[in-house]
N, C-alpha and C positions, 0 to 999 in steps of 0.2 A: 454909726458903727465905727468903734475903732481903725485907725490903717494899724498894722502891722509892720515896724520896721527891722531886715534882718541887715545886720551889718556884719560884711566879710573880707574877708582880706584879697585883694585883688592880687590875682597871680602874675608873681615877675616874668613870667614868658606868657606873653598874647596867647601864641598858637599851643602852648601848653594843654593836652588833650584830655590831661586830666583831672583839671581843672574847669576845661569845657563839661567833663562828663557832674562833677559833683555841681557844678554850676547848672547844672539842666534837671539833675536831679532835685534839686533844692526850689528852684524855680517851677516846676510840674508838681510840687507838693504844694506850695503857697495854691498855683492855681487851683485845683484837685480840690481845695478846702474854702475853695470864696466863695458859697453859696454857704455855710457855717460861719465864717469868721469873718469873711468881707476885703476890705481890698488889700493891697499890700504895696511896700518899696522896698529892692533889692537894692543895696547900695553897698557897693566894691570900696573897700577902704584901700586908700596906698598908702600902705609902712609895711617894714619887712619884720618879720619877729622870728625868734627861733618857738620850740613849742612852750618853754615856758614860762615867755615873756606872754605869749599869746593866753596861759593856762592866768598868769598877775589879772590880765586885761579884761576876761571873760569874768573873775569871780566878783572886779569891781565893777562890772559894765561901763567901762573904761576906752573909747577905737570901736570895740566890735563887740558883737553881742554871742556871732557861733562860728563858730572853728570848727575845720572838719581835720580828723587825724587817727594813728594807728589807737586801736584799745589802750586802755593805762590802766593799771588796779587805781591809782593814788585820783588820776583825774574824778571819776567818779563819785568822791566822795565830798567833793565842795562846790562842784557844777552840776549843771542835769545833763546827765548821758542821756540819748536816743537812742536804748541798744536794740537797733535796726543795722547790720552792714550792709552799706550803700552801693559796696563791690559785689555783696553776695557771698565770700567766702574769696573772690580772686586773688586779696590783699596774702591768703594762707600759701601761696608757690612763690618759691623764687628760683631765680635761673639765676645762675653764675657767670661773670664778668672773669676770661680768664687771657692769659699770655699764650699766642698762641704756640710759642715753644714747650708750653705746659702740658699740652694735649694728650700724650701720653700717661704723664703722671698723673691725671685727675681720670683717664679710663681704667685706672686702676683701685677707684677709690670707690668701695662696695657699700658701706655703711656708717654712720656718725663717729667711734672708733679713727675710720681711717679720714676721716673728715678733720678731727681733733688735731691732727699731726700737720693741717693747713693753716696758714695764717690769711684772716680777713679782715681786707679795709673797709672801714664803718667810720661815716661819722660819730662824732665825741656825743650827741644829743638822743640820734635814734633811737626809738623803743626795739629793735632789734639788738641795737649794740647789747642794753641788757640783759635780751635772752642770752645772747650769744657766751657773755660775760658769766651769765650763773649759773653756765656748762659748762666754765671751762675752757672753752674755745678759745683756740690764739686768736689777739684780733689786735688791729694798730688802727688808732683812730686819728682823727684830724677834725679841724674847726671849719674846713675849706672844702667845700665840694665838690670842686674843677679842681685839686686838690689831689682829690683820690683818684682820677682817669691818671693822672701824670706819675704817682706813686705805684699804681699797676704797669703802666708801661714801661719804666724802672726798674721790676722786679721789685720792688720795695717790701710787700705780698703779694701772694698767691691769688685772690679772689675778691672782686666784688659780688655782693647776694644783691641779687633788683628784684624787684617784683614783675612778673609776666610782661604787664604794659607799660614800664620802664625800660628795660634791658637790650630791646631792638632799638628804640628810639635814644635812648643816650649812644649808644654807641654808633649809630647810623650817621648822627648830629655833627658828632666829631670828627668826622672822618677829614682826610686822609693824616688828620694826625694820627691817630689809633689805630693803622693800618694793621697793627700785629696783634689788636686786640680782637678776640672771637667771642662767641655766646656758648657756651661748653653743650655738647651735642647730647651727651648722654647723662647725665642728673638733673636732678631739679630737687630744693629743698620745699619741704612741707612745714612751717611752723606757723600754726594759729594762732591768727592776728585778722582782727576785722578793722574797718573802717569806718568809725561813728561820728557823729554830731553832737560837737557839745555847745549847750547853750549856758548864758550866762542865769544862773540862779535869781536875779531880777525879774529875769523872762520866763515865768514860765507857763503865758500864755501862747508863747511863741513855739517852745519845745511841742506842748501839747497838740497847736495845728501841725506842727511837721510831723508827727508822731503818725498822728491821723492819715494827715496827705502820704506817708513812705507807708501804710498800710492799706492803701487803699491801691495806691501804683503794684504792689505785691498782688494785690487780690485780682487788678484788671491784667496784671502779665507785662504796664507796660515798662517796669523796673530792668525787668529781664531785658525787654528791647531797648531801652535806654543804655543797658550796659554793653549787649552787642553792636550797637549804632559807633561805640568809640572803642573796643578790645576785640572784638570777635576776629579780627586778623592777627592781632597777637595771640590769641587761646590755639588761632589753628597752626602761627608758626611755633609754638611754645612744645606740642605735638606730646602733651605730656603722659599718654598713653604708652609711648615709645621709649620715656624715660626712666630709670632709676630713681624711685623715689626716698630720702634721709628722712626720715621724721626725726622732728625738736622741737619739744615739748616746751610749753610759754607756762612758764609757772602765774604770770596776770592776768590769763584772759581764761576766761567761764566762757565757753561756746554758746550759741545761738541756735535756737531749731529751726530759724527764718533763714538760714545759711544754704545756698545750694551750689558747695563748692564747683566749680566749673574742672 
């Protein structure tokens, strides 16, 4: 029987959680499916890509074979998507990175409107930056992503957007440089965006057992518990029942009915 090799790209911070989580995810598929497909090697690649040095490297099976990253219309169409979200829906909230002399000005900001009239730091590559971009939205970007913590506490703009299980932990990291930086108490954005797996078009022996394994962890529940094992203290400090919700609309991404937004 075949082994199965998936090659990924090894996360530039060790204790990086969220990396541990797509890493356990990924790994609890392989096993889940070696009674069908038989044995397998996970193998962490070290180089750093941005996504679409990583999107060159996937089409040619080129370094690494699957990439885990935000939906894309365009990737889709030259690689195999697994559209399975691995988050579940958690990658759709984001919480705002704000100055905390700001605090006022953003308890005042009710709906996308009054959102528009803020300016957001975003990386130059992010799939967000483009939603962000084809609203309209003020946004200043950058190539550097230690970067943008020093451009917010500057005033440079107004907001970083993190995703839930980002937003405590970058800013907690930094401290006591970013002593005046807070997590803004009352919003939180909503814009749909999952997190899939993309294999290299070569493979697609390989998509097909992960496809199998991420539906099978759905069917046993244990997907769910994999994702509370690394977020479930972020969902419950994020408290987004408590919060003002912006909906923004991703004109790339087609929803999932496998999605159980948190």
């Amino acid at each position: 029987m075949a082994v199965d090799t998936i090659k990924l790209l090894k996360p530039l911070l060790v204790d990086d959680k969220r990396s541990k989580h797509k890493n356990e995810v990924i790994i609890r598929a392989l096993q889940i499916t070696a009674e069908e497909f038989g044995p397998f090697i996970f193998e962490p690649i070290e180089m750093s890509m941005t996504p679409k040095r990583a999107f060159i490297s996937l089409k040619r099976n080129q370094n690494i074979n699957a990439y885990i990253g935000p939906s894309g219309e365009a990737w889709g169409n030259e690689v195999i998507t697994i559209k399975i979200p691995i988050r579940q829906g958690l990658l759709n909230y984001r919480l705002l990175l704000i100055h905390q002399s700001q605090l006022a000005l953003f308890s005042k900001v009710k709906n996308l409107d009054d959102l528009s009239q803020l300016n957001a730091g975003l990386q130059h590559h992010w799939a967000t930056t483009k939603v962000f971009e084809s609203h309209g939205l003020k946004v200043t970007t950058t190539h550097n992503f230690e970067g943008l913590f020093q451009m917010l506490k500057r005033s440079r703009f107004d907001y970083i957007p993190r995703a839930i299980y980002e937003a405590y932990d970058e800013l907690e990291s930094r401290q006591p440089d970013l002593k005046n930086i807070v997590v803004e108490p009352t919003l939180a954005l909503y814009l749909p965006m999952a997190t899939h797996i993309y294999i290299s078009p070569q493979e697609p022996r390989i998509a097909r057992r992960l496809e199998i394994g991420l539906r099978k962890l759905i069917a046993n529940g244990e997907i769910k518990t994999i994702l509370d094992k690394y977020y479930a203290e972020d969902i419950s400090r994020a408290n987004l029942k408590n919060r003002r919700i912006i909906k923004i609309s991703n004109p790339t991404y087609r929803g999932n009915n496998i999605e159980n937004n948190q």
